[in-house]
OpenMM code with the backbone's topology and positions (N, CA, C; nanometers):
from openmm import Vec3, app, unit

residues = "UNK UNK UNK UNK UNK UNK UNK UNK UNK UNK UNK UNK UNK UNK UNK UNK UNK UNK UNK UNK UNK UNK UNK UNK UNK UNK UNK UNK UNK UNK UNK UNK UNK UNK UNK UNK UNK UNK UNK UNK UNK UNK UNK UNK UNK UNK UNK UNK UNK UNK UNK UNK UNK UNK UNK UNK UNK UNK UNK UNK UNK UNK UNK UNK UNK UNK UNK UNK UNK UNK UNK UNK UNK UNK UNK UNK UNK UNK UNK UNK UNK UNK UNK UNK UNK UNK UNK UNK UNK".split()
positions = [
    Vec3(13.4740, 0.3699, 6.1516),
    Vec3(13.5813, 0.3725, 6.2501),
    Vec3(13.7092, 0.4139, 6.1773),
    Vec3(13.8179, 0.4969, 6.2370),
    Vec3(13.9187, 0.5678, 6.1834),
    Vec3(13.9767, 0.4048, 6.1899),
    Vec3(14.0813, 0.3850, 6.0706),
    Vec3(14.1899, 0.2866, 6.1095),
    Vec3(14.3166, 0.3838, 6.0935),
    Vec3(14.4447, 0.2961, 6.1252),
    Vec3(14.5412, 0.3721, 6.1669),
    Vec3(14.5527, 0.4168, 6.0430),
    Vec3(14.5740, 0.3884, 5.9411),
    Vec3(14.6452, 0.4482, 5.7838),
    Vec3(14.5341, 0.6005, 5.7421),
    Vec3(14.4540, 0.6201, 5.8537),
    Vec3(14.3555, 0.7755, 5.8083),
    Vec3(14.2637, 0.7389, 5.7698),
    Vec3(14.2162, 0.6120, 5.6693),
    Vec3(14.0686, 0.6347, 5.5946),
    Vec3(14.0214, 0.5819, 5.7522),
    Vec3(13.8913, 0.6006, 5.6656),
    Vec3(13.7243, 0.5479, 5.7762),
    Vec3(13.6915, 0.3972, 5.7150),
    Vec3(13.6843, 0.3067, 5.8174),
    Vec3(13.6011, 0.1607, 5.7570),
    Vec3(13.4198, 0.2089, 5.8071),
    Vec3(13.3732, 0.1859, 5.7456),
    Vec3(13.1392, 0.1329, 5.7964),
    Vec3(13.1771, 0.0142, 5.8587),
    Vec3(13.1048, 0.0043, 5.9901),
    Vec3(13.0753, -0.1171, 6.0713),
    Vec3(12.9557, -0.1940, 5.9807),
    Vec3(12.9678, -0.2490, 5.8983),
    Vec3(12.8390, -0.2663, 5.8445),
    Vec3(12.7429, -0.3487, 5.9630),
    Vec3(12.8086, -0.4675, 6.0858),
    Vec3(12.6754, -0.4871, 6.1521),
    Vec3(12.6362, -0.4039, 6.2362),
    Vec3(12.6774, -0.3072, 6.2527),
    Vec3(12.6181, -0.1773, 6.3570),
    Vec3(12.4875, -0.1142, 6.2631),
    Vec3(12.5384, -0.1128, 6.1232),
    Vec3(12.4624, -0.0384, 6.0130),
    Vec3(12.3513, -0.1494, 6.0039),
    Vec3(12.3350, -0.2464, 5.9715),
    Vec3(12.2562, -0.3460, 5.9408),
    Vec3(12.1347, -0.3260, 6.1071),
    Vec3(12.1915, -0.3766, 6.2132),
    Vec3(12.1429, -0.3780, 6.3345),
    Vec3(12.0939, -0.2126, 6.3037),
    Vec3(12.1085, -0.0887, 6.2904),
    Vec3(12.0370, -0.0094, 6.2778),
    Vec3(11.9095, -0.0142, 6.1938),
    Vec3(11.9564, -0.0295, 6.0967),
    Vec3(11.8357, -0.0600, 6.0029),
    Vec3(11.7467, -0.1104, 6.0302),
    Vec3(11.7524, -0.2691, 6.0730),
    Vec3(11.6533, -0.3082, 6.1637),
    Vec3(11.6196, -0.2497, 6.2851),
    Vec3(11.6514, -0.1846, 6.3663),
    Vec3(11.5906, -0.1486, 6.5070),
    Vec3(11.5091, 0.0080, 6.4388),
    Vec3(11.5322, 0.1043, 6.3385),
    Vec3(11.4567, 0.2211, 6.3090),
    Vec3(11.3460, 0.2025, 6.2762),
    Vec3(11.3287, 0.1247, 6.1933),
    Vec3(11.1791, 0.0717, 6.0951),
    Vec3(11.1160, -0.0054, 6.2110),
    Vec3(11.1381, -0.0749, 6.3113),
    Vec3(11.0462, -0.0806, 6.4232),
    Vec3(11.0080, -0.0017, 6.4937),
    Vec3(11.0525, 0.0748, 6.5595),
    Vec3(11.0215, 0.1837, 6.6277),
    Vec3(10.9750, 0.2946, 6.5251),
    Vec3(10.9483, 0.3207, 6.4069),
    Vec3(10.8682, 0.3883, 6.3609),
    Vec3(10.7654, 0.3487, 6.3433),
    Vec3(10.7403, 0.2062, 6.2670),
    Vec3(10.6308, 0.1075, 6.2748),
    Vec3(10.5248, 0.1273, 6.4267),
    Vec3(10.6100, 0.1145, 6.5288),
    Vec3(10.4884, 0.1212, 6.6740),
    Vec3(10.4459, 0.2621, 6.6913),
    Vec3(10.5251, 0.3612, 6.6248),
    Vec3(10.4096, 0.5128, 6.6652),
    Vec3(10.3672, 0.5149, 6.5169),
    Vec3(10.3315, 0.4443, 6.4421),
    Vec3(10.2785, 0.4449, 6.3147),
    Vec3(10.1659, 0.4056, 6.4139),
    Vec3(10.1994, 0.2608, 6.4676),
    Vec3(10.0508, 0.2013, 6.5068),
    Vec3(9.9581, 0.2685, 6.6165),
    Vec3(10.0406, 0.3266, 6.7200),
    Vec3(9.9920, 0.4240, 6.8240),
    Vec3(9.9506, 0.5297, 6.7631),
    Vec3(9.9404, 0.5889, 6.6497),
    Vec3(9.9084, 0.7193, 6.6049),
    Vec3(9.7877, 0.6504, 6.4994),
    Vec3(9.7791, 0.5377, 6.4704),
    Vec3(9.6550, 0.4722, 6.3623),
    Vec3(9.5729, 0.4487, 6.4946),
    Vec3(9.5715, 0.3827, 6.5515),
    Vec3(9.4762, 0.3092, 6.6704),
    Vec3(9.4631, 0.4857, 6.7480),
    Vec3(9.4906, 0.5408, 6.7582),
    Vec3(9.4086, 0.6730, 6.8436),
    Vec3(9.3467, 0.7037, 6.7134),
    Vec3(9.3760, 0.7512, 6.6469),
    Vec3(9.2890, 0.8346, 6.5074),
    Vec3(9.1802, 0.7610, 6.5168),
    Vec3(9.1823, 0.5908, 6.5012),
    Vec3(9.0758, 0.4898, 6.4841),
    Vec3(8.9564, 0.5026, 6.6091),
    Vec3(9.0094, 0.5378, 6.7354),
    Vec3(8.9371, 0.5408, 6.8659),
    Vec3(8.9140, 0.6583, 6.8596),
    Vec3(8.8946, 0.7732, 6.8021),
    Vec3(8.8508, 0.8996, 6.8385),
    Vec3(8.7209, 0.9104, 6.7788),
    Vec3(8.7869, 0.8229, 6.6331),
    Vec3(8.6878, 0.8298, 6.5205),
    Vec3(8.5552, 0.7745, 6.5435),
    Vec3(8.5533, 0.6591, 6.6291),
    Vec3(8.4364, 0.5553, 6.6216),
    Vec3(8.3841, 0.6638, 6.7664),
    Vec3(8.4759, 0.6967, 6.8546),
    Vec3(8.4350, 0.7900, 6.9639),
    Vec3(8.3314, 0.9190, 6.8869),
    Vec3(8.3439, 0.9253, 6.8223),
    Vec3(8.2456, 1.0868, 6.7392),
    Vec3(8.1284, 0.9722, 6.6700),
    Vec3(8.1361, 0.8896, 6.6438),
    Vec3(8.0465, 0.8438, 6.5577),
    Vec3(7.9584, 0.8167, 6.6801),
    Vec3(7.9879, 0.7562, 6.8049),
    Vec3(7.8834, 0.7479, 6.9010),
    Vec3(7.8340, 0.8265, 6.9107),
    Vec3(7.8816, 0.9246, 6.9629),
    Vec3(7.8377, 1.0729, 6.9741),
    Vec3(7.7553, 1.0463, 7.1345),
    Vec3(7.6274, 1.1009, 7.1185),
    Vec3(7.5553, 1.1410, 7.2081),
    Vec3(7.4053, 0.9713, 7.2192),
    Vec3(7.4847, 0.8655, 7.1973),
    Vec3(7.4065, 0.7920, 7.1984),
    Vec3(7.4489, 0.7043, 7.3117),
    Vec3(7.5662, 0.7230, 7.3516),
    Vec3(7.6063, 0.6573, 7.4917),
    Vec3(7.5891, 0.7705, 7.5986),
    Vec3(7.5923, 0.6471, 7.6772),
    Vec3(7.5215, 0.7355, 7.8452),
    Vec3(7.6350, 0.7976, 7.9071),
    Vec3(7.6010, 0.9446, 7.9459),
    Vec3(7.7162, 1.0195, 7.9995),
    Vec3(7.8293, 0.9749, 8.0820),
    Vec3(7.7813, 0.8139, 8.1945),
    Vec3(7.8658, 0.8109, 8.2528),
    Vec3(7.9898, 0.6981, 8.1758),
    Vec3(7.9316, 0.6248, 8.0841),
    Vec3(8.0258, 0.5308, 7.9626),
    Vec3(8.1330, 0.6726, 7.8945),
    Vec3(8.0820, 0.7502, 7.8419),
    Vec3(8.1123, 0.8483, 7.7771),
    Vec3(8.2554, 0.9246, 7.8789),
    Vec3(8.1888, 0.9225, 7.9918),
    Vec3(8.3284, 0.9691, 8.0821),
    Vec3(8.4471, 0.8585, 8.1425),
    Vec3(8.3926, 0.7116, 8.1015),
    Vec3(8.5004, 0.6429, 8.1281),
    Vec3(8.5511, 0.5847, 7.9853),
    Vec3(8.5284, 0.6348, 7.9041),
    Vec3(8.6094, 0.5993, 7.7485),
    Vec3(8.6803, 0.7354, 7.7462),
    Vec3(8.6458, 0.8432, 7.7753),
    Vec3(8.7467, 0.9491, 7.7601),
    Vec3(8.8727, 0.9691, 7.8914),
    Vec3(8.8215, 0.8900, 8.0044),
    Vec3(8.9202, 0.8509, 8.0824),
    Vec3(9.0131, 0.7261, 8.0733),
    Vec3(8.9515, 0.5879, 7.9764),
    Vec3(9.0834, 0.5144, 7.9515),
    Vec3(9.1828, 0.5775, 7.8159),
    Vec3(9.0874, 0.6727, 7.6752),
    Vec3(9.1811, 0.7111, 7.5717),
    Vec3(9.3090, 0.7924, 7.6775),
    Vec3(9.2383, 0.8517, 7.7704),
    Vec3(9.3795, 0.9875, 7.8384),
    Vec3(9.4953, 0.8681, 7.9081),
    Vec3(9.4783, 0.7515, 7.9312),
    Vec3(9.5532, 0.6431, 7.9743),
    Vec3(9.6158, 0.6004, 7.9172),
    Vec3(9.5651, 0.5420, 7.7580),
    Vec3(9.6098, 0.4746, 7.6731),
    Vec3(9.7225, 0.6085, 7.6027),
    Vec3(9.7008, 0.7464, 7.6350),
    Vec3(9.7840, 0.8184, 7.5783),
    Vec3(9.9142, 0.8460, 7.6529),
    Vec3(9.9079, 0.8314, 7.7461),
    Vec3(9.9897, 0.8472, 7.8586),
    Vec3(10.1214, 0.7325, 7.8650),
    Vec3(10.0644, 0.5800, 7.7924),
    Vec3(10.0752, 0.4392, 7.8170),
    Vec3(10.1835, 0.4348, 7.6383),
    Vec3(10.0998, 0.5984, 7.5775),
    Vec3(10.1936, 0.5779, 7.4543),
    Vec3(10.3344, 0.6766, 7.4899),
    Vec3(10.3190, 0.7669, 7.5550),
    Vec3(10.3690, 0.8950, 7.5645),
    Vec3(10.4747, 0.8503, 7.6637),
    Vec3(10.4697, 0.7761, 7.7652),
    Vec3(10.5897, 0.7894, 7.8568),
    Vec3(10.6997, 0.6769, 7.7813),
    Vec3(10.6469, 0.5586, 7.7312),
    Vec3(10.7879, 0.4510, 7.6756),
    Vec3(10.8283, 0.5750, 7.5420),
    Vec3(10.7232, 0.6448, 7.4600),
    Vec3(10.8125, 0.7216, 7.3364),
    Vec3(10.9471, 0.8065, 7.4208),
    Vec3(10.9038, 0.8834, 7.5027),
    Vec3(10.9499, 0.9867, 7.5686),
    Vec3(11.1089, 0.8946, 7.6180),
    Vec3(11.0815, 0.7876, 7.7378),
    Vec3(11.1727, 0.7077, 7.8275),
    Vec3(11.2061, 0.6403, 7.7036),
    Vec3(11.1886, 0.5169, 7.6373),
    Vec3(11.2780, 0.4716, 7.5434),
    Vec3(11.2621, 0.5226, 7.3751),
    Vec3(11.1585, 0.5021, 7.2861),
    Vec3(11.1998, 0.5314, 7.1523),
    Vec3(11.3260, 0.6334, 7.1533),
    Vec3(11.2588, 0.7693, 7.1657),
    Vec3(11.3874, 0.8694, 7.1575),
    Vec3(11.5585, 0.8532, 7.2034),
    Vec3(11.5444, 0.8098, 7.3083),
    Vec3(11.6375, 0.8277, 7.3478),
    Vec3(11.7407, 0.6800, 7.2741),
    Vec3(11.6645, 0.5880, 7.2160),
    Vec3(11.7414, 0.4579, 7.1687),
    Vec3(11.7774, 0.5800, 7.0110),
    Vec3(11.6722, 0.6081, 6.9657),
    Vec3(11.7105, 0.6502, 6.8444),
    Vec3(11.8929, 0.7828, 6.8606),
    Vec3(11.8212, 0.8299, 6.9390),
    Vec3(12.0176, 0.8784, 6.9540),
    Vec3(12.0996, 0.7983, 6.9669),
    Vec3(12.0925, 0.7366, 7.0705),
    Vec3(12.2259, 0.6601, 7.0857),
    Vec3(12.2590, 0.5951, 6.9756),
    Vec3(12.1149, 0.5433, 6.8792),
    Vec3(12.1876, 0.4382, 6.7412),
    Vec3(12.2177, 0.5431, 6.6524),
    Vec3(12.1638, 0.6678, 6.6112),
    Vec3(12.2353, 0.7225, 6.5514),
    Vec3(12.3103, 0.8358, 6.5856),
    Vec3(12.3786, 0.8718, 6.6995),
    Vec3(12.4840, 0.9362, 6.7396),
    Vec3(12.6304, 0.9208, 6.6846),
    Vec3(12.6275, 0.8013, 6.6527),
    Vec3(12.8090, 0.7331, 6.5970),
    Vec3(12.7593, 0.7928, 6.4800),
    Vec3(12.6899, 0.7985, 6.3952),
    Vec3(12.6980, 0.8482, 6.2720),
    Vec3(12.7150, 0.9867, 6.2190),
    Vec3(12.7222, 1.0734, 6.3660),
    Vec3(12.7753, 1.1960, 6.3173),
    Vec3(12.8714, 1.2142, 6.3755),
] * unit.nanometer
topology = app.Topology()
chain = topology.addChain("A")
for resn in residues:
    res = topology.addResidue(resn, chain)
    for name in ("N", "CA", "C"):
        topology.addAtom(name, app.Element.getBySymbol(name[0]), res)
């Protein structure tokens, strides 16, 4: 923040409260991006040993569970991550 005499002061609890809120929200698409890799994976290892119609409702809840990751990244991660770091430029 400008003070009147020209220099800049750091909010340090704005800075601190950042710190903590980034490393979470990277942490949950860490975990959303481990847990699909993990479900695709064990998905190929079945392969052709489950019955076509199991087979079409596991590839219809992963397109859910992607959807379930994709709209809060889209509606909140991103858009929190600007606003916390917008003051900083």
């Amino acid at each position: 923040i400008p003070k009147a005499d020209g220099t800049k002061e750091w909010q340090w609890r704005t800075l601190a409260g950042m710190a903590c809120d980034q490393p979470v929200i990277f942490a949950t698409l860490v975990v959303i991006c481990f847990c699909l890799v993990r479900i695709l994976q064990e998905m190929r290892k079945i392969g052709h040993h489950v019955e076509s119609d199991s087979r079409r409702m596991q590839r219809k809840l992963i397109r859910v569970l992607l959807w379930q990751s994709i709209i809060p990244t889209i509606t909140s991660y991103i858009p929190i991550t600007f606003i916390a770091a917008f003051p900083l430029f």
